[in-house]
N, C-alpha and C positions, 0 to 999 in steps of 0.2 A: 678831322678831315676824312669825308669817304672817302674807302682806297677800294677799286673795284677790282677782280683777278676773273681772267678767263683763262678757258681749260679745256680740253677735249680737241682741239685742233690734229692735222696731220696729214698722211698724205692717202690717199684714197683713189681708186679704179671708179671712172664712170659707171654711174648706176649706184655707187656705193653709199654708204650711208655714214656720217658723225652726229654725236650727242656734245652742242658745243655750251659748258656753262660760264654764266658768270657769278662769283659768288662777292661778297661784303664782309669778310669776318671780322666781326667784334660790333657790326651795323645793323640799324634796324631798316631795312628797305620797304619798309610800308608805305611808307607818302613818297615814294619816288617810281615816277613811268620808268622803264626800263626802253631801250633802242639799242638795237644792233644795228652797226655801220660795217660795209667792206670797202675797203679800199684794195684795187689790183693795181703792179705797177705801170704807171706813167699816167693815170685814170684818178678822176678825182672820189673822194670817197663819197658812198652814197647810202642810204636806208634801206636795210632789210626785212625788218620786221620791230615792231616796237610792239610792248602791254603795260596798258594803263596801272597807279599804284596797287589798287584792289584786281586785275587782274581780269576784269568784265569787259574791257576792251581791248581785241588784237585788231592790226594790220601789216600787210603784207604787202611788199612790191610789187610789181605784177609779171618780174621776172620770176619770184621765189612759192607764186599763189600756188597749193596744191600740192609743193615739195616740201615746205618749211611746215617747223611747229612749235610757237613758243609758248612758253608755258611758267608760273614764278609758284615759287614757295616760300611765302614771307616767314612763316617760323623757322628757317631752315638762311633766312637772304639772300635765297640762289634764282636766280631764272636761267630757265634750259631752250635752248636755240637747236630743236632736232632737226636735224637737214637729208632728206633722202635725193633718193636720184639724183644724184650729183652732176654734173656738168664741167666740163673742163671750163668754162667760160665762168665758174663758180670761184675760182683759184682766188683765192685773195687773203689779206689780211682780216680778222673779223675783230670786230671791237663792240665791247658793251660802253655804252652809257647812261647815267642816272640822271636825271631833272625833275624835280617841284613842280615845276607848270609845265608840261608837257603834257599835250590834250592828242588829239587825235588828228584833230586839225592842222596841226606844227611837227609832227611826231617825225617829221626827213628832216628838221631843220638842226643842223648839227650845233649853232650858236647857241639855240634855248635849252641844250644840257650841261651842266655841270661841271660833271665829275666823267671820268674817262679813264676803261682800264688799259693794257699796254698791249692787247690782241693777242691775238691767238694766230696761225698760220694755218689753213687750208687748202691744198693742194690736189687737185683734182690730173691724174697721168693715169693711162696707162703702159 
């Protein structure tokens, strides 16, 4: 069973920056797209950036276009989710998830993955 773990969450001053990962120990994440979802409360959760298994293809919401940066290291089964300019409207829960068939085309669609790690908390105050 992949068991996914996120990491780098916290709490941050607008404009500030986190390095949020997700990593798979003991997993090989080569054939799995990666997706970040945020959920804030009372708001349903939504996609913020997904990359395809090899890595050749990102997309981005079009809240997060030009702040975010994901990025995987399959020797390593980490993908890293850098987040600048943060926003207080940013605040949310952040979750990784893994899926086989997730293309680019489906890459918001939270049913077509998998595996799901248990979020990380980001907090955007000043």
């Amino acid at each position: 069973q992949l068991q996914l773990v996120e990491s780098g969450g916290g709490l941050v001053q607008p404009g500030g920056s986190l390095r949020l990962t997700c990593a798979a120990p003991g997993f090989i994440l080569d054939y799995y797209a990666i997706g970040w979802f945020r959920q804030a409360p009372g708001k349903e959760r939504e996609g913020v950036s997904y990359i395809s298994s090899g890595g050749g293809l990102t997309v981005y919401a079009d809240s997060v276009k030009g702040r975010f940066t994901i990025s995987r290291d399959n020797a390593k089964s980490t993908v890293t989710l850098q987040v600048n300019s943060l926003k207080p409207e940013d605040t949310a829960m952040y979750y990784c998830a893994a899926g086989r068939f997730v293309l680019g085309s489906n890459w918001s669609t939270i049913h077509d993955y998998e595996y799901w790690g248990q979020g990380t908390q980001v907090t955007v105050s000043s």
